[in-house]
N, C-alpha and C positions, 0 to 999 in steps of 0.2 A: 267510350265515345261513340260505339255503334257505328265502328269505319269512316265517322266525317274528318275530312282532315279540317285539321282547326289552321287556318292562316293567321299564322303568328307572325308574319314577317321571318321567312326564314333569311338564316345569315350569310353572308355572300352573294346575296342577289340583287342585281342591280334593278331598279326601274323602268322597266322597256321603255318607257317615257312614247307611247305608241301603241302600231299593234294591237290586243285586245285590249289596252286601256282608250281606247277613240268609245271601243262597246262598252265598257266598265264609265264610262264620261257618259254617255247616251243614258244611259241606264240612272245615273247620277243624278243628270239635269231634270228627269220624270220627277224622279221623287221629291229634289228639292221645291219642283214647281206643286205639286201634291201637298206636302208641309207646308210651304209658308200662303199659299194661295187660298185652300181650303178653309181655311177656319173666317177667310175673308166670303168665300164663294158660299158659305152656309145662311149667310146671314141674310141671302136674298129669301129664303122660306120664315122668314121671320114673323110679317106679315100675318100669314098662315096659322101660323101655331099661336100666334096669338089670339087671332079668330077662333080657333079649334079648342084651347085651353083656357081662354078667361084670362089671359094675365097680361102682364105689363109688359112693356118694351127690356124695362131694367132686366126681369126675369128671361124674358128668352136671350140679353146680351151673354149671361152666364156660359151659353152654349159655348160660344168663342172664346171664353174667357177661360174656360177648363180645356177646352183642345189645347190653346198657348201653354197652359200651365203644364199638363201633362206631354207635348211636346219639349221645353224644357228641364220643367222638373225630375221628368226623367233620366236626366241626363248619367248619373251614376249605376242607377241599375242595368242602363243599354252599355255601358263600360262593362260593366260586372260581365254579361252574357256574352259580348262578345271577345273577350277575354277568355271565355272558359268554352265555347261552340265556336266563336267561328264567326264572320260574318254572312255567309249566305246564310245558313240555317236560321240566325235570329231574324234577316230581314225578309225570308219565306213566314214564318211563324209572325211576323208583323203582318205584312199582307194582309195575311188570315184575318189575324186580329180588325184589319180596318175596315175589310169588307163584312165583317162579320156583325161590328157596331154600326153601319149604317142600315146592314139588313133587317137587325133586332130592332131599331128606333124607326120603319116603316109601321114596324103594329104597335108602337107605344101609342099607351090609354092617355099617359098624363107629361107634363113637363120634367118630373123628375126619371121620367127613365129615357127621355130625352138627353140628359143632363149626362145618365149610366151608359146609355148605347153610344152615342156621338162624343159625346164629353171626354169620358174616361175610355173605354171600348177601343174606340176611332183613333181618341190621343193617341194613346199606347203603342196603337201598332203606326201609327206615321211617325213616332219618336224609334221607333224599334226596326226602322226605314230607314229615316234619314242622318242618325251618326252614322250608321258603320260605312254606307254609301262612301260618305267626306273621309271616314277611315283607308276603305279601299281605294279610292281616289287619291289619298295620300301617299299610297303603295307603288301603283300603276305610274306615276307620274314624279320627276324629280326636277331635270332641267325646264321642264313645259310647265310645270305647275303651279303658275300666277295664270297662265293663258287657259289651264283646265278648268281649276277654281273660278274664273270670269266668266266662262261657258256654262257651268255647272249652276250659279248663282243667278244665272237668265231665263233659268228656269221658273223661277218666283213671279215674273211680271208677263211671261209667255202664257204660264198655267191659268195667271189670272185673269186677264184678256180673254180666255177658253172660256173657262168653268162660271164667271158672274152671269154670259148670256144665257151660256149652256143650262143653267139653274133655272135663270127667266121662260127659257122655253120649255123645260120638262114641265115646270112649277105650271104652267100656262094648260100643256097639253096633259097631263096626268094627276095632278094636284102634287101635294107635299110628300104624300106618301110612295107614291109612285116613283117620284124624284129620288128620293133618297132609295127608292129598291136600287133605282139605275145607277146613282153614283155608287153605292155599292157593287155593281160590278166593276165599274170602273175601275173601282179601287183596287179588285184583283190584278191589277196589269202592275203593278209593285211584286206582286210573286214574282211575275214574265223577269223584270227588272233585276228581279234576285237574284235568279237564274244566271244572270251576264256577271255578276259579282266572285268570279273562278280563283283561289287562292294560286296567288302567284308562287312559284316551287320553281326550285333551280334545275339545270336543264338537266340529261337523264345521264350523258354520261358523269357528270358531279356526283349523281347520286347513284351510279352505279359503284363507282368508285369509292367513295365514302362508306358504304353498304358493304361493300370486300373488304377492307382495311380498318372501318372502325368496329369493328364485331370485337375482333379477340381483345382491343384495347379496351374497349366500352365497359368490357365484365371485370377490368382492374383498377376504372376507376370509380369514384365514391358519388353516389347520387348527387344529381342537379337539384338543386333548391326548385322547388315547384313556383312558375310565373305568376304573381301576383294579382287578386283580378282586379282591384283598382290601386292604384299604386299614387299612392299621397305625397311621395317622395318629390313631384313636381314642386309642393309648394317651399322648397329650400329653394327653389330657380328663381331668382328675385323679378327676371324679367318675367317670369309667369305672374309671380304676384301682381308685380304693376299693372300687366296687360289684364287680370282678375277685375282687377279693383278700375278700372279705366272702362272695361265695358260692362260695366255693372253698373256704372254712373250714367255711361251713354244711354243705355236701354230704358232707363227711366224718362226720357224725350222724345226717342228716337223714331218711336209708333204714335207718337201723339199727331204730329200735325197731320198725316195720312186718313184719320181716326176722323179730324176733327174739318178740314178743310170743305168737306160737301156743303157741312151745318153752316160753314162764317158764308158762302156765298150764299145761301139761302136766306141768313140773317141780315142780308145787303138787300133780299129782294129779290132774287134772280132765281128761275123756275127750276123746277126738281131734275127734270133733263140738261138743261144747262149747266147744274151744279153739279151733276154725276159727270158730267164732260170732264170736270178735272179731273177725276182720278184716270182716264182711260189718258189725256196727258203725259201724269205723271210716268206711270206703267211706260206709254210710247218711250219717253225718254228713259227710263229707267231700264227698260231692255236691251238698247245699245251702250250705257255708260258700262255695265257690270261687265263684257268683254273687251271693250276697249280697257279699261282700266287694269283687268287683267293683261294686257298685253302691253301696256306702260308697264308694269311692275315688272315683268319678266325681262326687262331691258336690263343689261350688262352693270349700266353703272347707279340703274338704280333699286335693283333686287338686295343690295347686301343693305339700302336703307330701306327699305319697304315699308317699317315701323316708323319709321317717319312721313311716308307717303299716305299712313293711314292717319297719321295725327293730322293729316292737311285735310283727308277728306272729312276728319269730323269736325275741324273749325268752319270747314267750307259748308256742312250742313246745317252747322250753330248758327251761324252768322245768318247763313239764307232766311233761318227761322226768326232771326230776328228784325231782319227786315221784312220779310213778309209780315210780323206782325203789322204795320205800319200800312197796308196795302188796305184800300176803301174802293178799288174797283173791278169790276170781272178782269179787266186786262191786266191789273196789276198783279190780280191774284192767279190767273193764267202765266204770268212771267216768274212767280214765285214758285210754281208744278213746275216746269221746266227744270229751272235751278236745281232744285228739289229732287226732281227725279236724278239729275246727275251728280250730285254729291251722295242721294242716298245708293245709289249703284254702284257708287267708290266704295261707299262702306261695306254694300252687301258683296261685292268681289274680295274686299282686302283682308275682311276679318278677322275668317277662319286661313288664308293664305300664312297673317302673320303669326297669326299661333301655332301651325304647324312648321315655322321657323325658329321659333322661340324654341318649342320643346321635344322637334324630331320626331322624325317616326315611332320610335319603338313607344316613348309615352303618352305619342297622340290621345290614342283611345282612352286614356284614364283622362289627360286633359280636358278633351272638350268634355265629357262627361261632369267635370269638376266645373267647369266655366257656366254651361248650360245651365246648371244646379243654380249659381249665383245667380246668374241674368233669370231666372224664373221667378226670385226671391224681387229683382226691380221689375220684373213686370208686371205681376199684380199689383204694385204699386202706383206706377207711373201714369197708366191713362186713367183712374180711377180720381187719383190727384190732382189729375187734369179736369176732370170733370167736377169736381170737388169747388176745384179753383173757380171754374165755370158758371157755376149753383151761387158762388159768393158776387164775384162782381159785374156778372151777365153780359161779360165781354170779353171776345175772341183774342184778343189783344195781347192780356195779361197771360193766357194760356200758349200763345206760342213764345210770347217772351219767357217765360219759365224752360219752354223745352228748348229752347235754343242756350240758353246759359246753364242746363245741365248736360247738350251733348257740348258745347266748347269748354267746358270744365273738364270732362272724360279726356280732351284731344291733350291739353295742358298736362293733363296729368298723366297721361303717357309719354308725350314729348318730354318733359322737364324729368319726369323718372328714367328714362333711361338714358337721357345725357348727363345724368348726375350719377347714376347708380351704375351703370352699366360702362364701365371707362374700355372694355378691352371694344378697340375697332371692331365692327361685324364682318364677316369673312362670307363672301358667297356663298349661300345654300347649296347651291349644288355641286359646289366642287367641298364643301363641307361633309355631304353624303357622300360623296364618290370617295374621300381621301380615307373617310370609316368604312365603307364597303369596301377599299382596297383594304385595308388594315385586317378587317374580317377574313377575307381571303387569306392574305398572307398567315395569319395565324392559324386558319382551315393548314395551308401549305405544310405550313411548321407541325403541326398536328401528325397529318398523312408523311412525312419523311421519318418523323420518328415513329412511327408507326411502322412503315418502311422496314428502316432499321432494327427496328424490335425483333420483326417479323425475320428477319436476313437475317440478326445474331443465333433467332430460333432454327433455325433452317442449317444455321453453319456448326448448332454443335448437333447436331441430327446427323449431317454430313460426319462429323470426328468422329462419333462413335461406328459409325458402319464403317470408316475407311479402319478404325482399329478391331474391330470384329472381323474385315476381312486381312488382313496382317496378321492376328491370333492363327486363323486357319491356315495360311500357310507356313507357318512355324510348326504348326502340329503335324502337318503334313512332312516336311520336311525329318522330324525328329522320328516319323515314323520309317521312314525310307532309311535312313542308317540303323535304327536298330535292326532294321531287316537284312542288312546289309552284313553287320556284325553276327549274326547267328549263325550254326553252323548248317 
C-alpha cells in the first residue's frame, strides 16, 4: 500500500459526529455541488461548439449525457478502489482526473474528443469524487447525519446558481476554449477537498495498547479473510432490494421535468430570459428544502421512519408533476418550480440518508456503488423517453404526466415493500451504531483480558521456574556445607 492508511472504518470507533467532520461536511458539499451541477453548467458552451464543430444540438447533448452516465455507472469500480486505497487517495487521483479532461477538451479539434476529455475524462474523476465523499461523511457523522447529508446535498443547487453565470461570463470574456482551461482549474480544488477527507483512527492510547498486547496473540492466531472489494452480500437485505428497485424507478422521472420545463414555457410564448427564470426558482427553493429536510429527519420520532418520510417526498414530487402538467400560464408554471423545487430537495436530502440506514456503514461503500450502477441503467433511459414521448405528441403535457406516475410508482413501491416485507419495527440509527460500536468494544475488551491473562499465565510460569532454580541452589549449597562438615 506504499504507507497510505486505507480507512476501513476501523472497529471501535465511534463517529465524532463533529469536530473534523464539520471540515470533512465542507469538503463534501464542494463536491457534491461539482457532480451534480456540472454536467448542467457545461451545457451553457453548447452554443459554441456547435458553431465550432457543424453539428446538432442532439450531438453536443451527448456531452451531459456521458458525464451522468459515467458519474453513475461508475458506481462499482469507485466501490472496487476505495475498498482496496482508501478514500483520499482515489478522490486525489479523481481531481486529477477532472481537471485533467477539461484541460485536454480546451485544444480538441473535433466533437468526439469532446465527448473523451469532458465525457468520459471529467466523468470519471467527479464519480471518483463524489461516492467516497458520501462514504466519509457516513463515517464522520452518526447521531447528525440526516442534518450533514441535508447540508452536503445543498451543494447541488448552490454550485449551480455559481457555475451557469460563471460559464456565461468566461464563455463571453475568453470563448469556449478558454472557459473550459479555467473550469479546469477549478476542478482542482476537489484535490484541496481530498485533502480534508483524513481516515478517522481510534485515539492513540487504544492503539497503543492494542499494539502491546495483540502482538504475541496475533502470531497464534489464523489469518483474517482478506475485505471484500465489493461485496454483493447486500443484495440478501431485502430492504436493499426494495430501496434498488424504488429508485431505479424514480430516476426514470425524476430529471425530466427540470430538463424539460424552460422549453414548455417557451412553448407558451414567453421569452428565453423569462423561461430560464424558472430554473434559478427552482435551485432558489431547492437550496433551502435539502437542509431543512435534513433536519426533519434527524428528529427523534421521526429518524427510525425516515423511509417513509422519503416515500412522501417522492409522491409529493409525483403528484407536483402531475399537476404541473395541467399548468398554461407563467404563474402557474412559476407555482409548479416552487413545489418542485421543495419536494425535489426532500428527495436530494433523503436518498442517500436512507440507504445508509438500510445497510450501515461497513457495506455503504459497495451499496451505493451497486445503486448508482442501477439508477445509471434508468437514466439513460428516462429523459431520452421523455423526449421520444415529446417528438410523438408535441406536447409538454403527456411528458410530465409520464414522470410524475413513474416517480409516485417508485414512492408506492418503497412504502408498501417495506410495510409488507420488512415486519421487524425500525430501531433508531443511531443508537443501532452506538449499541454495535459498544459490542465492538466489548469484544476488543474481551480480546485484550484474555490476552492479559495469556500474557500473566506466561509470565507466572517464568516466575516457577526461577523461584525452583533458585531453591535447587540452595539445597546444593546446603549439602555442600555438611559434607564439609563431616570430613576430617
Amino acid at each position: 500500500m506504499g504507507g497510505v492508511v486505507v480507512d476501513d472504518g476501523p472497529t471501535g470507533v465511534k463517529a465524532p459526529d463533529g469536530g473534523w467532520g464539520w471540515a470533512v461536511l465542507a469538503g463534501c458539499f464542494v463536491i457534491t455541488g461539482f457532480s451534480y451541477a456540472f454536467p448542467k453548467a457545461v451545457s451553457v458552451f453548447f452554443k459554441e461548439l456547435i458553431k465550432e464543430f457543424h453539428v446538432g444540438y442532439s450531438d453536443t447533448a451527448w456531452v451531459s449525457s456521458i458525464l451522468l452516465a459515467m458519474l453513475y455507472g461508475t458506481g462499482p469500480l469507485c466501490s472496487v478502489m476505495v475498498n482496496k486505497f482508501g478514500c483520499r487517495p482515489v478522490m486525489m487521483v479523481g481531481g486529477l482526473f477532472a481537471s485533467l479532461g477539461m484541460v485536454l477538451a480546451s485544444f480538441a479539434t473535433s466533437i468526439v474528443h469532446i465527448y473523451l476529455c469532458v465525457g468520459v475524462v471529467t466523468g470519471l474523476g467527479l464519480a471518483l469524487n463524489f461516492q467516497p465523499s458520501l462514504i466519509m461523511l457516513n463515517r464522520y457523522f452518526s447521531e447528525k447525519r440526516p442534518l450533514a447529508n441535508g447540508l452536503a446535498a445543498a451543494g447541488s443547487p448552490v454550485a449551480l446558481c455559481c457555475l451557469s453565470p460563471l460559464g456565461q461570463i468566461l464563455q463571453y470574456q475568453y470563448g469556449w476554449r478558454g472557459g473550459f482551461l479555467i473550469l479546469g482549474g477549478i476542478l482542482l480544488n476537489c484535490c484541496a477537498c481530498a485533502a480534508l477527507m483524513r481516515p478517522l483512527l481510534p485515539p492513540k492510547k487504544h492503539r497503543k495498547l492494542e499494539d502491546g498486547l495483540f502482538t504475541a496473540i496475533d502470531k497464534e492466531k489464523k489469518p483474517q479473510p482478506k475485505k471484500k472489494l465489493l461485496d454483493f452480500s447486500v443484495f440478501r437485505d431485502r430492504g436493499f432490494v426494495i430501496y434498488t428497485v424504488a429508485a431505479s424507478i424514480m430516476v426514470l422521472g425524476l430529471f425530466v421535468p427540470p430538463v424539460f420545463v424552460v422549453n414548455y414555457a417557451k412553448g407558451l410564448g414567453y421569452e428565453d430570459t423569462t423561461s430560464a427564470l424558472l430554473l434559478t426558482i427552482l435551485g432558489f427553493v431547492d437550496m433551502f428544502a435539502r437542509p431543512l429536510s435534513g433536519i426533519v429527519a434527524g428528529m427523534k420520532w421521526v429518524r427510525p421512519r425516515c423511509v417513509y418520510l422519503f416515500s412522501f417526498a417522492m409522491i409529493f414530487n409525483g403528484c407536483t408533476d402531475l399537476v404541473g402538467s395541467q399548468a398554461n400560464t407563467y404563474a402557474g408554471l412559476v407555482v409548479f418550480c416552487i413545489f418542485f423545487g421543495m419536494s425535489y430537495g426532500m428527495v436530494g436530502a433523503l436518498q442517500f440518508e436512507v440507504l445508509m440506514a438500510i445497510v450501515g456503514t461497513e457495506k455503504f461503500s459497495s451499496a451505493i456503488g451497486l445503486v448508482l450502477l442501477m439508477e445509471a441503467m434508468a437514466v439513460l433511459v428516462g429523459p431520452p423517453g421523455a423526449g421520444r414521448l415529446l417528438d410523438a405528441t408535441h406536447q409538454y403535457m403527456y411528458v410530465f404526466l409520464l414522470a410524475g406516475c413513474e416517480v409516485t410508482l417508485s414512492a408506492i413501491v418503497i412504502a408498501v415493500g417495506n410495510f409488507l416485507c420488512i415486519k421487524m419495527k425500525p430501531e433508531d440509527p443511531a443508537q443501532m451504531e452506538m449499541a454495535a460500536s459498544a459490542a465492538e468494544k466489548e469484544g476488543r475488551n474481551t480480546e485484550l483480558s484474555e490476552g492479559g491473562e495469556q500474557m500473566g499465565k506466561e509470565n507466572g510460569k517464568v516466575g516457577d521456574l526461577h523461584l525452583q532454580g533458585e531453591v535447587g541452589k540452595e539445597m546444593e549449597k546446603e549439602g555442600r556445607e555438611e559434607m564439609n562438615e563431616g570430613s576430617p
